[in-house]
Structures are given as C-alpha cells and as structure tokens.
N, CA, C and O atoms as a printed pandas DataFrame, in Angstrom:
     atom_number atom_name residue_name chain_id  residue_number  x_coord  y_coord  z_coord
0              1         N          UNK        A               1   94.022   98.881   86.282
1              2        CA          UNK        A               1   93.216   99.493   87.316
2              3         C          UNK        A               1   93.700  100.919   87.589
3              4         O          UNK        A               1   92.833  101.792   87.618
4              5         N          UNK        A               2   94.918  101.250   87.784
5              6        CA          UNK        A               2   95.434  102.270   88.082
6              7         C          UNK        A               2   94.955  103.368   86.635
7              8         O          UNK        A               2   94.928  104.558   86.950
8              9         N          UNK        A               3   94.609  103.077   85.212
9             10        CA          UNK        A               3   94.769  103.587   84.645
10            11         C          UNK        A               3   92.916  104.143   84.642
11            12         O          UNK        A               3   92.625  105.201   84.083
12            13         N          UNK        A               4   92.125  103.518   85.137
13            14        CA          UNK        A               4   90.830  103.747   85.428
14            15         C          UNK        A               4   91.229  104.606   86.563
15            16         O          UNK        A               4   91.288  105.748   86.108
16            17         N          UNK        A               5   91.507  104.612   87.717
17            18        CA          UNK        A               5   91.367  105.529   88.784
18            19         C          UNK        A               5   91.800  106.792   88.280
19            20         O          UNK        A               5   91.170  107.845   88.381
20            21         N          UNK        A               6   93.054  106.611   87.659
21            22        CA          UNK        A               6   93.797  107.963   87.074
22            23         C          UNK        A               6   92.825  109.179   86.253
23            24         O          UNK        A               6   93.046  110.388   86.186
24            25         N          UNK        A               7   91.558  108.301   85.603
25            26        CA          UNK        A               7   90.835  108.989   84.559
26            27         C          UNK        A               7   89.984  109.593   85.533
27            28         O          UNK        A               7   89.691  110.758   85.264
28            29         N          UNK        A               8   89.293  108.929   87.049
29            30        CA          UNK        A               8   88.217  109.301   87.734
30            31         C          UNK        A               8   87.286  108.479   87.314
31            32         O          UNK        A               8   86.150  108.903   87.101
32            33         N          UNK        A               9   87.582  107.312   87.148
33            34        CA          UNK        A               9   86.533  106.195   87.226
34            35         C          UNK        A               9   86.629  105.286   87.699
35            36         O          UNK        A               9   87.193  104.220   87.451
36            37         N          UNK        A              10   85.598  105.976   89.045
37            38        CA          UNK        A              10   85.898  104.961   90.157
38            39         C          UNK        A              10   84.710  105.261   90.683
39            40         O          UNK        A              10   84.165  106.363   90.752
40            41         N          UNK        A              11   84.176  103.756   91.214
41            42        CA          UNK        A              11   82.988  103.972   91.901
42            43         C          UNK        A              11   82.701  103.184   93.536
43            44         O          UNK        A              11   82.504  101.968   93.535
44            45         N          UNK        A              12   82.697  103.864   94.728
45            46        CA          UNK        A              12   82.903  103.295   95.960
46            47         C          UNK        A              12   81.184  102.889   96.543
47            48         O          UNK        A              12   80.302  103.541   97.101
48            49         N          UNK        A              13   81.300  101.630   96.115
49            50        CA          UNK        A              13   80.317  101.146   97.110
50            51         C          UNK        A              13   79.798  101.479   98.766
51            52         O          UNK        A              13   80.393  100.997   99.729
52            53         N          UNK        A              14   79.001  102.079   98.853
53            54        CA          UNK        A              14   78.775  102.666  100.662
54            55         C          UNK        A              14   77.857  101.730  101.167
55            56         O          UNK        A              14   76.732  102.051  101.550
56            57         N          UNK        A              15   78.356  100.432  101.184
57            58        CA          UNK        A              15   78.252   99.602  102.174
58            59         C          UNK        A              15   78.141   99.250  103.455
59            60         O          UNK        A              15   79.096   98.634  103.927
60            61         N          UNK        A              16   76.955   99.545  104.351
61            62        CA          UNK        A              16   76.733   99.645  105.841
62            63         C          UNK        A              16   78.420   99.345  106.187
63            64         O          UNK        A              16   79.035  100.346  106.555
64            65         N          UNK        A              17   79.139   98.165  106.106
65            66        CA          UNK        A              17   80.189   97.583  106.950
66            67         C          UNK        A              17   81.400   98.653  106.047
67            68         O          UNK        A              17   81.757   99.628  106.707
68            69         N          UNK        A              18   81.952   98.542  104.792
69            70        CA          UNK        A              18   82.482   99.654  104.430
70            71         C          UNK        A              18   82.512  101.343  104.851
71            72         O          UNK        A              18   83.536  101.928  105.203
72            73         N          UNK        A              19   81.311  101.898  104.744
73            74        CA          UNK        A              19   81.776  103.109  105.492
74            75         C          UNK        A              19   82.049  103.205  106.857
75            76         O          UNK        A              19   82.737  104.087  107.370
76            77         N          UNK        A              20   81.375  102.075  107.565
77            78        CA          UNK        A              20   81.934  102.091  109.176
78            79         C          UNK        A              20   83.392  101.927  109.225
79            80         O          UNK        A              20   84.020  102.916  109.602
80            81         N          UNK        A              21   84.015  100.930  108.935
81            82        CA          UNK        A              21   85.414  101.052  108.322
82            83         C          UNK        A              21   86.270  102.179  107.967
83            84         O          UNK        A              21   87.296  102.308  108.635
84            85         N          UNK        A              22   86.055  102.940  107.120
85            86        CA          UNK        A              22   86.318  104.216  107.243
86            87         C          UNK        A              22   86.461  104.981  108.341
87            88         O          UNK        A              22   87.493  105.341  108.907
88            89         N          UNK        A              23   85.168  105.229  108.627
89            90        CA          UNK        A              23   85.218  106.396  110.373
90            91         C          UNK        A              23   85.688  105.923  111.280
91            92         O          UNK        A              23   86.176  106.610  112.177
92            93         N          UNK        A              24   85.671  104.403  111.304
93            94        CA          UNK        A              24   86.735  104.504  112.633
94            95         C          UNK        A              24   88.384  104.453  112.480
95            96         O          UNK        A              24   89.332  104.639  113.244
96            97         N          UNK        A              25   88.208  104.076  110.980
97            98        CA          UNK        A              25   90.242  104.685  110.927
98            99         C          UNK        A              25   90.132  106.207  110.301
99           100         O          UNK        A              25   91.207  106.691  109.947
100          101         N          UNK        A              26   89.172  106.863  110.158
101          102        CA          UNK        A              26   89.658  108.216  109.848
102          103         C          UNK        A              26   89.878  108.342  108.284
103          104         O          UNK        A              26   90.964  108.721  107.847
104          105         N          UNK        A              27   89.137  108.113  107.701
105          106        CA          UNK        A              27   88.990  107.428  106.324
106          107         C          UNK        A              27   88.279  108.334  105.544
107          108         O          UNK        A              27   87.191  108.655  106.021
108          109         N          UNK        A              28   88.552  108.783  104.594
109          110        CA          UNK        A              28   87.274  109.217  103.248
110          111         C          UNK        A              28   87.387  107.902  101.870
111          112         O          UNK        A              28   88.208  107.016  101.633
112          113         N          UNK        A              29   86.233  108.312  101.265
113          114        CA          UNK        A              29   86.123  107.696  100.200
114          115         C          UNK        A              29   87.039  108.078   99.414
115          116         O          UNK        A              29   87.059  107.243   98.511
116          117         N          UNK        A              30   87.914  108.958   99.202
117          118        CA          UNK        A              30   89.344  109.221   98.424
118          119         C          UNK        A              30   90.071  108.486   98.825
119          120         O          UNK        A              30   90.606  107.598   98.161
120          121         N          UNK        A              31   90.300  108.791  100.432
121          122        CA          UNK        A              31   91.782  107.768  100.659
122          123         C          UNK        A              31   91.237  106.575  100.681
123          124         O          UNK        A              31   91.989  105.860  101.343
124          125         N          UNK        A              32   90.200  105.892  100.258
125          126        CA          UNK        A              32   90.248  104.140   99.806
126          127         C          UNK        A              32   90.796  104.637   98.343
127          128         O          UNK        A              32   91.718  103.995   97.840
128          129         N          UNK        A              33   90.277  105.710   97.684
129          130        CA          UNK        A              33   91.036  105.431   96.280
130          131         C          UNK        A              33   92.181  105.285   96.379
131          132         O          UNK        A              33   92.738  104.214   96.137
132          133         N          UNK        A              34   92.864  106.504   96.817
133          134        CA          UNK        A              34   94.215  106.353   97.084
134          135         C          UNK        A              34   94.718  104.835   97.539
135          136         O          UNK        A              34   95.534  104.156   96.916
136          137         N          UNK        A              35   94.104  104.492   98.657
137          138        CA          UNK        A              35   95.123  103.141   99.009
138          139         C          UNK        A              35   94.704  101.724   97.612
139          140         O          UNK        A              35   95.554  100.883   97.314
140          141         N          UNK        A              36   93.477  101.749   97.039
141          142        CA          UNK        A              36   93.471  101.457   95.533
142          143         C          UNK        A              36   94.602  101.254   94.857
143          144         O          UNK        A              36   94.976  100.184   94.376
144          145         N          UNK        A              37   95.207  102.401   94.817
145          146        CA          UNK        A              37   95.693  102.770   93.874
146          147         C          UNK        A              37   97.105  102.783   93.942
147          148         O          UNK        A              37   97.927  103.134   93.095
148          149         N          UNK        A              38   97.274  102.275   95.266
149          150        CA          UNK        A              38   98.521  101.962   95.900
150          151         C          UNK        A              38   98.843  100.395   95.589
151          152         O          UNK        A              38   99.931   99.916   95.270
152          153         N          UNK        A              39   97.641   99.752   95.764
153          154        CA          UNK        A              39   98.142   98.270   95.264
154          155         C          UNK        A              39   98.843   97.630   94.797
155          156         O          UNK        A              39   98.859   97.674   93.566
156          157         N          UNK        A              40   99.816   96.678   95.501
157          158        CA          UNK        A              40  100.777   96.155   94.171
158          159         C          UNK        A              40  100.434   94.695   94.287
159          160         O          UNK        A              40   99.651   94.271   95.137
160          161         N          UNK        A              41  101.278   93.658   93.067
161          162        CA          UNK        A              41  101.380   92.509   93.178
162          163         C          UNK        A              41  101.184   91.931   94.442
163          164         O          UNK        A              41  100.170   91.282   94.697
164          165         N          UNK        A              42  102.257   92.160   95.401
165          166        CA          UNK        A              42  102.291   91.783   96.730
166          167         C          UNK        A              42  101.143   91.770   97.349
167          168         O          UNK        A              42  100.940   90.679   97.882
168          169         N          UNK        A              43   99.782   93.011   97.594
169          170        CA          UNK        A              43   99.023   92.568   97.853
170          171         C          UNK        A              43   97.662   91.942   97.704
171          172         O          UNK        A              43   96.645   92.004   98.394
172          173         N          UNK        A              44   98.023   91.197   96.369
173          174        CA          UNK        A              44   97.261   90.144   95.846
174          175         C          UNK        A              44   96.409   89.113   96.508
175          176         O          UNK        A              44   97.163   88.310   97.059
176          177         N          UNK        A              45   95.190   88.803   96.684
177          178        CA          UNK        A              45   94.566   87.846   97.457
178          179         C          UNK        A              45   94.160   86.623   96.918
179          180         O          UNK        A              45   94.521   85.501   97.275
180          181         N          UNK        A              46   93.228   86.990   95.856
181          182        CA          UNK        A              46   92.279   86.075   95.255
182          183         C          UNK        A              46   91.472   86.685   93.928
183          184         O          UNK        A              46   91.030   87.834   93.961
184          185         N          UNK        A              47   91.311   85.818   92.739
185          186        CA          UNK        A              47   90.801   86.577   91.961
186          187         C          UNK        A              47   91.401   86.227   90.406
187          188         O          UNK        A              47   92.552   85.834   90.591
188          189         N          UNK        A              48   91.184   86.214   89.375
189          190        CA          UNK        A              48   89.689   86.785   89.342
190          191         C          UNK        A              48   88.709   85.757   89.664
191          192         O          UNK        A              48   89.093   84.590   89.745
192          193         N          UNK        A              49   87.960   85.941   89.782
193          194        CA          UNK        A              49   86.280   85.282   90.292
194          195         C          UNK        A              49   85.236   86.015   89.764
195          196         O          UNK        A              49   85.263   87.245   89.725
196          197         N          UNK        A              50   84.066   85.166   89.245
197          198        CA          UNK        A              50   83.053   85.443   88.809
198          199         C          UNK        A              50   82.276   86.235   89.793
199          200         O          UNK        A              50   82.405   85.853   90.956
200          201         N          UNK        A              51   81.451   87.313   89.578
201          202        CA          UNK        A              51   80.174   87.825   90.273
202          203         C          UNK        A              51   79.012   86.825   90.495
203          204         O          UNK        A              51   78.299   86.344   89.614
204          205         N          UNK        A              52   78.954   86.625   91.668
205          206        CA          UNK        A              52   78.110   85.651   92.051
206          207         C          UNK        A              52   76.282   85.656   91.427
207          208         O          UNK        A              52   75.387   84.815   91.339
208          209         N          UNK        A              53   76.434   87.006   91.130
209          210        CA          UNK        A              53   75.248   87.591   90.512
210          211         C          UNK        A              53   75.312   87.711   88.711
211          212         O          UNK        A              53   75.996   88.515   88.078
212          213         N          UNK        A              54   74.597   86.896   88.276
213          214        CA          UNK        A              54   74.710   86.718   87.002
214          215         C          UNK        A              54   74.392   87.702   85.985
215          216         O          UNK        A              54   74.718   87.684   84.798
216          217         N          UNK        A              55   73.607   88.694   86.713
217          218        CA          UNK        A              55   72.972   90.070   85.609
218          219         C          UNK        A              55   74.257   90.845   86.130
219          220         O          UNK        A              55   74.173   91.948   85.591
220          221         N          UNK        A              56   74.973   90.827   86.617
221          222        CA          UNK        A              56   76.710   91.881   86.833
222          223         C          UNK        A              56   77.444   90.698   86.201
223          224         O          UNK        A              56   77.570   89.587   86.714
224          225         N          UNK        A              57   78.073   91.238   84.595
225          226        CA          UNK        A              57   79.104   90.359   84.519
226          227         C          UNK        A              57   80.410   91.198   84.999
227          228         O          UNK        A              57   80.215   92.344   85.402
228          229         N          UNK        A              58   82.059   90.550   84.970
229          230        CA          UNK        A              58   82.791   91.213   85.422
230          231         C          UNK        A              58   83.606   89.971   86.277
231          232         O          UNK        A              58   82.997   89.108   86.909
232          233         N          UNK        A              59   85.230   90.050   86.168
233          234        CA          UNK        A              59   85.834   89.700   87.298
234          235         C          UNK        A              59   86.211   90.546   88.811
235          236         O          UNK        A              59   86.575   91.708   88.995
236          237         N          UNK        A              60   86.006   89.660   89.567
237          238        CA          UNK        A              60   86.231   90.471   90.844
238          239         C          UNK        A              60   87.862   89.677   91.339
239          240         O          UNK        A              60   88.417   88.587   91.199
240          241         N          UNK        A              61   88.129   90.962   91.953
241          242        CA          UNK        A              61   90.015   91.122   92.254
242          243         C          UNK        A              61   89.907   90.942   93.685
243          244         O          UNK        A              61   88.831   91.449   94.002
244          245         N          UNK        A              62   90.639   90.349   94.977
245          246        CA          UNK        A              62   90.401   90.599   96.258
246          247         C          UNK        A              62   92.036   90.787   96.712
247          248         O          UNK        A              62   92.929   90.068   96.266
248          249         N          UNK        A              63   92.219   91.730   97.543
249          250        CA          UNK        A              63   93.268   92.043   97.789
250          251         C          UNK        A              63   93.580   92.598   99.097
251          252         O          UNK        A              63   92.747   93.412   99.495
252          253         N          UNK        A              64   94.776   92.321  100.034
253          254        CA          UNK        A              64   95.224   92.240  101.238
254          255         C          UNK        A              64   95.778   93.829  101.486
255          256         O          UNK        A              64   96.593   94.182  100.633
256          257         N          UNK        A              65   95.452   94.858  102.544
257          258        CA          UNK        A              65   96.530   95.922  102.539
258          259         C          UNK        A              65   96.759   96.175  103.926
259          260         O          UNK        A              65   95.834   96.454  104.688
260          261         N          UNK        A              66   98.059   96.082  104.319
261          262        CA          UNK        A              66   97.946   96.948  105.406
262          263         C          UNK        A              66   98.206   98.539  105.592
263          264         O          UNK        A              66   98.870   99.395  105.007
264          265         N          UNK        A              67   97.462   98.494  106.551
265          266        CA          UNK        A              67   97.185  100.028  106.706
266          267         C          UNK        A              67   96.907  100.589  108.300
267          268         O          UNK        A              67   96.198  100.004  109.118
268          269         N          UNK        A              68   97.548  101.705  108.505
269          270        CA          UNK        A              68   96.682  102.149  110.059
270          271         C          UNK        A              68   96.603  101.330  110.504
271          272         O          UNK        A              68   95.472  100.994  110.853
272          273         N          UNK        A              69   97.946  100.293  110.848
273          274        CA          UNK        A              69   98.123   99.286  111.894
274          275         C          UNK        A              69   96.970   98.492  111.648
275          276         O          UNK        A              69   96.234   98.457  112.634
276          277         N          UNK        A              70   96.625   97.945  110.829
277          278        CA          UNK        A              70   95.443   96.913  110.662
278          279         C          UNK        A              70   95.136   96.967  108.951
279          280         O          UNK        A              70   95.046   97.864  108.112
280          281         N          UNK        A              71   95.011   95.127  108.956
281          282        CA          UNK        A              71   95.377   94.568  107.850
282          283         C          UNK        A              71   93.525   94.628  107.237
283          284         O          UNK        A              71   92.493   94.049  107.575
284          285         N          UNK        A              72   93.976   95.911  105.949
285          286        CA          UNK        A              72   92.539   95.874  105.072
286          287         C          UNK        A              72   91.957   94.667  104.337
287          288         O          UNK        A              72   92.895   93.912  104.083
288          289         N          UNK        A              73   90.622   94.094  103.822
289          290        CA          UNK        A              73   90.396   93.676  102.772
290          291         C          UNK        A              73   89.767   94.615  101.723
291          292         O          UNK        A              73   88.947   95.507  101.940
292          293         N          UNK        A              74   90.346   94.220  100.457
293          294        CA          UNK        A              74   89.686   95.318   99.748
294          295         C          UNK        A              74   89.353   94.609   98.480
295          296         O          UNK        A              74   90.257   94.025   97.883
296          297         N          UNK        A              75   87.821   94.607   97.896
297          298        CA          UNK        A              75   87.681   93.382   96.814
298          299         C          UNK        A              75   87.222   94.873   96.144
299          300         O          UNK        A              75   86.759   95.922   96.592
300          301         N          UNK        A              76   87.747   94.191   94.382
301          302        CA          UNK        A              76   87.090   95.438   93.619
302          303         C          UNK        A              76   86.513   94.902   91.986
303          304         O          UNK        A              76   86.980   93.796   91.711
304          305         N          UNK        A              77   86.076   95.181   91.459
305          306        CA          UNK        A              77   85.559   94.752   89.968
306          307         C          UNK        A              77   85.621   96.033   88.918
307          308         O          UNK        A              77   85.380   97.237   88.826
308          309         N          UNK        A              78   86.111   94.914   88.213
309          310        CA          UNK        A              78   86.398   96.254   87.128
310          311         C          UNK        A              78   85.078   96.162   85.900
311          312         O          UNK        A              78   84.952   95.191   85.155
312          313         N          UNK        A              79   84.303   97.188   85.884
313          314        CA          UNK        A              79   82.804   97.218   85.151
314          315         C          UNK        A              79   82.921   98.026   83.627
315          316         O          UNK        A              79   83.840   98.675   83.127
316          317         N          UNK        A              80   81.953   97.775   83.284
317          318        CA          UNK        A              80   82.167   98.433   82.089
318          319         C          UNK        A              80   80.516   99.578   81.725
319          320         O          UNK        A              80   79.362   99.237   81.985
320          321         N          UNK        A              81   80.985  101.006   81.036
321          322        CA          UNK        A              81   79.673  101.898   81.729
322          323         C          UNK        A              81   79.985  102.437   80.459
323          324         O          UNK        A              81   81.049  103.007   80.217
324          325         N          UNK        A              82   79.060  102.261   79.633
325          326        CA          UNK        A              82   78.844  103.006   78.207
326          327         C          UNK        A              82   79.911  103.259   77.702
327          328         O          UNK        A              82   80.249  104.375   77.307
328          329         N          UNK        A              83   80.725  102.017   77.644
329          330        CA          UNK        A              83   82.283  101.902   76.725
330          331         C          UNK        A              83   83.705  102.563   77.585
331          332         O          UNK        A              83   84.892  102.656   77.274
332          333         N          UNK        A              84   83.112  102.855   78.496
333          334        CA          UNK        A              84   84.028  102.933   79.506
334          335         C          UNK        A              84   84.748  101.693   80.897
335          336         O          UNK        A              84   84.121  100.644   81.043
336          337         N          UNK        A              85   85.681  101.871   81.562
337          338        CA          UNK        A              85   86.079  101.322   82.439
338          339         C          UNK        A              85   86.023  101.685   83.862
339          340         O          UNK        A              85   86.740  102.569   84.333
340          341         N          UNK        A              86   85.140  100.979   84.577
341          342        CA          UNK        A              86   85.426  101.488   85.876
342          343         C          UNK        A              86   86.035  100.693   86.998
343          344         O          UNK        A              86   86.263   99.496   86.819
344          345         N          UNK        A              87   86.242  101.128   87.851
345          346        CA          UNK        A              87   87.226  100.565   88.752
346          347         C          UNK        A              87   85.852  100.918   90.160
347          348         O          UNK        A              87   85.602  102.079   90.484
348          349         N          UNK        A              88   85.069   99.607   90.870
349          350        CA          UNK        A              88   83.864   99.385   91.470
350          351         C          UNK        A              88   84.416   98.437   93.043
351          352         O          UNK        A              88   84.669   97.276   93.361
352          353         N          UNK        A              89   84.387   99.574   93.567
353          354        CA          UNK        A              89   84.845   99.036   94.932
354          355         C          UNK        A              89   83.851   98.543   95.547
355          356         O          UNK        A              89   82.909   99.161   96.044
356          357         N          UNK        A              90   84.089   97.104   95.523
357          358        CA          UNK        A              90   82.715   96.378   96.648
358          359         C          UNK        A              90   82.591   95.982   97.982
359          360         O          UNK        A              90   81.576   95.641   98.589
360          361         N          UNK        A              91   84.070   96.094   98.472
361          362        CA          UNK        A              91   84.278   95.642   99.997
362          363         C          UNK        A              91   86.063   96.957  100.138
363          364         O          UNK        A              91   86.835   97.460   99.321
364          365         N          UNK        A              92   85.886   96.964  101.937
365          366        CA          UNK        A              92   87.047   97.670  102.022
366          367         C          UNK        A              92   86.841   98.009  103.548
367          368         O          UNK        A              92   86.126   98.879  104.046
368          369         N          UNK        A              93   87.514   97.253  104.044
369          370        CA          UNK        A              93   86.778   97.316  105.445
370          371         C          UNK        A              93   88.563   96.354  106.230
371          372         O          UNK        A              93   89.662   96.184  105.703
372          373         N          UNK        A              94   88.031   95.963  107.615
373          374        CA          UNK        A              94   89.178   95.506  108.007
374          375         C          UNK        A              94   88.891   93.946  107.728
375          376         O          UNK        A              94   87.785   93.419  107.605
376          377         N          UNK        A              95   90.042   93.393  107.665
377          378        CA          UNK        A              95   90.227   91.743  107.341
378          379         C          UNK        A              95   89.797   90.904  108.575
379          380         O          UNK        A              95   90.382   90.960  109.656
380          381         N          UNK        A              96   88.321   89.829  108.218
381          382        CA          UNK        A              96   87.751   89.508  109.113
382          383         C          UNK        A              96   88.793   87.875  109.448
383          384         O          UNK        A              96   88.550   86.976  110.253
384          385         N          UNK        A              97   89.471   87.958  108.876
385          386        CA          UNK        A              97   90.719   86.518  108.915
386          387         C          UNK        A              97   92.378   87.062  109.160
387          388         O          UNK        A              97   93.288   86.268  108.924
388          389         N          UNK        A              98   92.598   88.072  109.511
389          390        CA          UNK        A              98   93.532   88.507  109.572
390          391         C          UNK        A              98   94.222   88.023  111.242
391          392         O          UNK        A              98   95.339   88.411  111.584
C-alpha cells in the first residue's frame, strides 16, 4: 500500500460522512493520505473481505487509527486501473464502535 501512495495512486472517496469527518477535525484529503500511509500492523482491523458489490472486484483492508484524540476508521481497497495499482479509500471518518 505504501508503495501505491508513494507513486500518487491514490484515490479518496468524498463520501457525504467522510468529508464531514474531515472538517470537523481539520482535515484535507492529503492528511487522510498521510495518516494512510502511516498505518502499521498494529492498526489492523479486519480484512481482507470481499466487495460486497460483485462488478468491483478487489480485497478490502479495515483499519483502526487514532488520531486528534479520537479513534479513526479507515477501510481501503486496493484496485487495479489500466495495469496499475491504486490505493481507494472508501471510509475514513470517526469509529462508530469506538
């Protein structure tokens, strides 16, 4: 994953509940890359898992971060775009089980 972000292939879903997420911690669509890209083992959730949607193939990754005093969820899929790799952020918002 890190080696997709590194290239600039990355694609952030703007998800009504995702970008609200953002503005109220003061957020751009970079610094989700950044905290992306920060990920380690540790904050591992769940995954891989199938796309519930059968015309998107792809495993989806779900993963725990804290951040700005409040614990993120951040699910992502790694896609594939004319022989390329992308790194497809689908959720990133605060943890509704936290």
């Amino acid at each position: 994953m890190k080696r997709q972000l590194s290239a600039g292939n990355y694609d952030f879903v703007p998800r009504r509940k995702n970008m609200q997420a953002l503005a109220q911690h003061g957020l751009t669509i970079l610094d989700a890359k950044d905290v992306i890209f920060s990920l380690t083992v540790g904050d591992y959730y769940k995954g891989p898992k199938q796309d519930l949607d059968p015309h998107r193939l792809g495993d989806i990754w779900e993963f725990k971060k804290n951040g700005n005093e409040k614990q993120f969820y951040i699910k992502v899929k790694i896609v594939h775009v004319n022989g390329e790799e992308f790194v497809k952020c689908l959720g990133f918002h605060e943890d509704d089980y936290s």
